[in-house]
C-alpha positions in Angstrom: -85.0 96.4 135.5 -86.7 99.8 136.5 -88.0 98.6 139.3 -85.1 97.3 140.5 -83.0 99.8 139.7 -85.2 102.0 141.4 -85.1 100.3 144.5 -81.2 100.4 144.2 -80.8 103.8 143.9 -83.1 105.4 146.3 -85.6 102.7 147.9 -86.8 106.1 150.9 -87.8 108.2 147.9 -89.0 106.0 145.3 -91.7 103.4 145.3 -91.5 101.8 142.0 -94.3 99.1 140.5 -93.1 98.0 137.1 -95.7 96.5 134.7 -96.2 96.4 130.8 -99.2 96.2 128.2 -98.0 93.0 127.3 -96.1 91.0 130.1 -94.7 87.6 129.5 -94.8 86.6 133.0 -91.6 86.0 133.2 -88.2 88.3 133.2 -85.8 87.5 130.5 -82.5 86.2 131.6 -80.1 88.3 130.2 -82.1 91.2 132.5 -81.4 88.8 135.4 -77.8 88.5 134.6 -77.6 92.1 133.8 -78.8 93.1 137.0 -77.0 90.2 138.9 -73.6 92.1 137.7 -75.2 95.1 140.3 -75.4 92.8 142.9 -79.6 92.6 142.7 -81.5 89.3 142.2 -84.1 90.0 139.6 -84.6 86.3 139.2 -87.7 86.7 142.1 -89.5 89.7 139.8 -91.7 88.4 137.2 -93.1 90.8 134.4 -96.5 92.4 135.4 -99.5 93.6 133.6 -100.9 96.8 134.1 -104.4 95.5 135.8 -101.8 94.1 138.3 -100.3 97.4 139.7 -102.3 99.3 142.4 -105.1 101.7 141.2 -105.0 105.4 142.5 -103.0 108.4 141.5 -99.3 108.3 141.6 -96.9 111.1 142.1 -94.8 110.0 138.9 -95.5 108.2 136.0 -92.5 106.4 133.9 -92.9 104.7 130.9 -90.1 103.5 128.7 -91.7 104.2 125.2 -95.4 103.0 124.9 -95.4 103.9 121.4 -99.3 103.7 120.6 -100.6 101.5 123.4 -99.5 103.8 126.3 -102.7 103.6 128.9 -103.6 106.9 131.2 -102.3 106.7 134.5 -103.7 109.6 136.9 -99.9 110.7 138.1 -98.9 114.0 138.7 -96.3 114.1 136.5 -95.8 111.9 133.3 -92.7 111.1 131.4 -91.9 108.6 128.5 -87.9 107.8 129.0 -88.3 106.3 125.1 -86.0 103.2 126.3 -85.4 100.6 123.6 -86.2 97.3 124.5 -83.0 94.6 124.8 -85.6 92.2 124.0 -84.1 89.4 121.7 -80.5 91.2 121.6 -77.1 89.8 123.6 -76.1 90.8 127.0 -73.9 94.0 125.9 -77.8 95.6 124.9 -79.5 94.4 128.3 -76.4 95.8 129.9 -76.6 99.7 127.7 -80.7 99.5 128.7 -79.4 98.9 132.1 -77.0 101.7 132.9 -79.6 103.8 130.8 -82.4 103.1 133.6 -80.1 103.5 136.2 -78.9 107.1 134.8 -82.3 108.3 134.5 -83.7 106.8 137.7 -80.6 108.9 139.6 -81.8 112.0 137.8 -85.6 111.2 138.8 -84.3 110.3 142.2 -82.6 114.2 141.9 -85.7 115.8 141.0 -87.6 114.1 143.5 -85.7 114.9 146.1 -85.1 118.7 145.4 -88.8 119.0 145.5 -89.0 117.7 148.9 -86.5 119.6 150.0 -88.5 122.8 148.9 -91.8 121.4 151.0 
């Protein structure tokens, strides 16, 4: 969902690659429907592992509460949101998680362009 949500809110600032420690393969379907309700087809994403994601430095780092398996990334800036995971709950959860990502992706989406601004 943060990928999508990313590419939503501000697609000419943020570049977002989503991927986990322990992907499935597959997105869960409540997180499709969720994010159908915004209009976005999240049925074409499927869930990523970290191998999978380009190597390099990024400008940003998310992650949504790693816990103890939370791999280095060489970013610029690192952040843990600490998102619980809707896994295995009803739609009401997927939809909270949601509207939680989206919030804090418009805030990143803030920062990141205030500090472009300043350049």
């Amino acid at each position: 969902m943060a990928e999508a949500l990313a590419r939503l809110v501000a697609p000419e600032l943020l570049n977002a690659a989503s991927a986990g420690s322990r992907p499935s393969g597959r997105v869960d379907p409540l997180a499709v429907e969720a994010m159908g309700e915004l209009g976005y087809d999240l049925s074409r994403h499927r869930s990523k592992a970290l191998s999978e994601i380009p190597t390099g430095k990024y400008d940003y780092v998310i992650t949504m509460g790693c816990g103890d398996e939370c791999p280095f990334i060489p970013a610029d800036f690192h952040e843990d949101w600490n998102i619980p995971d809707p896994k295995g709950e009803p739609l009401a959860a997927f939809r909270e998680t949601r509207d939680l990502i989206e919030r804090r992706v418009k805030e990143l989406a803030q920062r990141v362009r205030v500090k472009y601004a300043k350049s």
